[in-house]
N, C-alpha and C positions, 0 to 999 in steps of 0.2 A: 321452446322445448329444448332442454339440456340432452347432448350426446353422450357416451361413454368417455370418461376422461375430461370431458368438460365439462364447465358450468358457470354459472351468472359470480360475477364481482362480488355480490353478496351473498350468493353461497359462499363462492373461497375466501370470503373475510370469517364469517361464521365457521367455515372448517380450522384458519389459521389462529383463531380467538382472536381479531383485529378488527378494531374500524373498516368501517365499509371503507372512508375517506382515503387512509390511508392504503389500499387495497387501488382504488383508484390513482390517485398520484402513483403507484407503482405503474401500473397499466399506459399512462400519462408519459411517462419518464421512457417506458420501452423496457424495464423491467421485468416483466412480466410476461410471458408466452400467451399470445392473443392469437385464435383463430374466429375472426369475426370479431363479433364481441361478447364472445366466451373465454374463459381463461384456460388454457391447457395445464390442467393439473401437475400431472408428471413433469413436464419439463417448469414450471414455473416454482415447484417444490424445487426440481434440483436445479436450480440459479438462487433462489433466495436459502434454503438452505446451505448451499456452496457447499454440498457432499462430498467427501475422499471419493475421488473415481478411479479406477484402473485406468491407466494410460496407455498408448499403444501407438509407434511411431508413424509418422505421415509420411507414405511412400516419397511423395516428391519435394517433400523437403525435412532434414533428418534434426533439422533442432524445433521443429515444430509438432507439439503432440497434442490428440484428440482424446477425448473422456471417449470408454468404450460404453454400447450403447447397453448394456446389460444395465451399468451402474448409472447410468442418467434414468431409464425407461423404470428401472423396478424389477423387471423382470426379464427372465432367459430366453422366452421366446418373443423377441420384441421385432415388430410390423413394420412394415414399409414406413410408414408415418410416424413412428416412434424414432426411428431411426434417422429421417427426416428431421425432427425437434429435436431430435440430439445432436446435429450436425450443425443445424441454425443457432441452438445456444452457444455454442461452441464459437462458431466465423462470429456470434455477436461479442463473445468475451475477448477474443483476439481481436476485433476493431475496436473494442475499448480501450484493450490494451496499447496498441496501435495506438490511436487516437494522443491516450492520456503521454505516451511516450515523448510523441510530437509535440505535443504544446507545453512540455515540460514540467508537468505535474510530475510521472513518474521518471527515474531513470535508474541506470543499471546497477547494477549490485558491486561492482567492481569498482565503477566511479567513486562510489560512496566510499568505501575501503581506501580506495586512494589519498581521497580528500579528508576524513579523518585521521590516515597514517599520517600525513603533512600537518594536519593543524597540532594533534598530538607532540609528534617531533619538533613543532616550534614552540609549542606552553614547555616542554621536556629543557629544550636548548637554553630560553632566556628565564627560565627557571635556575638549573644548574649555573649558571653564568652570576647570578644575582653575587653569590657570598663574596667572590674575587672582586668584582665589582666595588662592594660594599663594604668591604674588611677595614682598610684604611679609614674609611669614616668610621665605622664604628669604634675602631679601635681608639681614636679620639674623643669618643664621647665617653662620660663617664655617668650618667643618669639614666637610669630606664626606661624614662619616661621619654626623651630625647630619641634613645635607640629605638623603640616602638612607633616614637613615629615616623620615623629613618625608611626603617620597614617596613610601614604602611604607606608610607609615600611610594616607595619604589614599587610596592607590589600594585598598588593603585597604578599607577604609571605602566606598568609591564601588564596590566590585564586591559586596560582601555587600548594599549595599543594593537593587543593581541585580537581583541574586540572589532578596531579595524581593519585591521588586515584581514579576519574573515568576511567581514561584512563586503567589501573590495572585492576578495576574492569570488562572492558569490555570484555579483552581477556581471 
């Protein structure tokens, strides 16, 4: 017997036009907001649809924010229990995030930026560097076909090495 808000894995694969299958591996994974083993509609729409929520800051700690429960639940005058399911998707997205942080799948936005500006400023540096480098040879050679591969040798050379040093740098 289906409750309000709830209902069978194959109902909400038929509500979502999806494999039952695939509905279950969600369920399986923890995806899914399960009360028993029924799906909770509202909150498992807004985890798989990942809906814009209003945010609103978390008293006791000020860089951590909660979807407010209007925009999770559907509705304005949302229940003890809606309020509830929106609180649990919420600590679940943040110990994913958590999680993935830790085992180094995700990391921070500024790392990235950093490690970028540096690999950037080294192709930058032993780029510009190349002509001064390379002038005297060239200016010795008198064939095209000689100079071209001058310059493909050295760019060859200057990108494998470039190739190492991030690969070095990553682990």
């Amino acid at each position: 017997m289906e409750q309000p808000g709830l209902m069978t894995q194959a109902a909400y694969a038929r509500r979502r036009d999806v494999n039952r299958s695939h509905i279950s591996r969600l369920a399986k994974r923890g995806i899914l907001v399960m009360r028993g083993k029924l799906v909770d509609v509202a909150a498992s729409d807004a985890v798989l649809d990942d809906k814009p929520v209003d945010f609103e800051t978390h008293e006791t700690s000020p860089s951590v924010t909660r979807p407010a429960v209007e925009s999770v639940a559907g509705a304005s005058g949302a229940s003890f229990a809606q309020a509830r399911t929106a609180e649990m998707v919420f600590r679940a997205r943040l110990k994913k995030l958590e999680f993935e942080t830790r085992t180094g799948k995700l990391i921070g936005a500024d790392e990235v930026k950093v490690k970028w500006f540096t690999i950037a400023r080294t192709i930058r540096d032993k780029l510009l560097a190349m002509p001064a480098k390379l002038a005297p040879q060239l200016a010795a050679l008198g064939d095209t076909k000689d100079i071209r591969d001058l310059l493909d040798a050295e760019m060859t050379a200057i990108l494998r090495g470039l190739q190492e040093e991030i690969r070095y740098q990553r682990h």
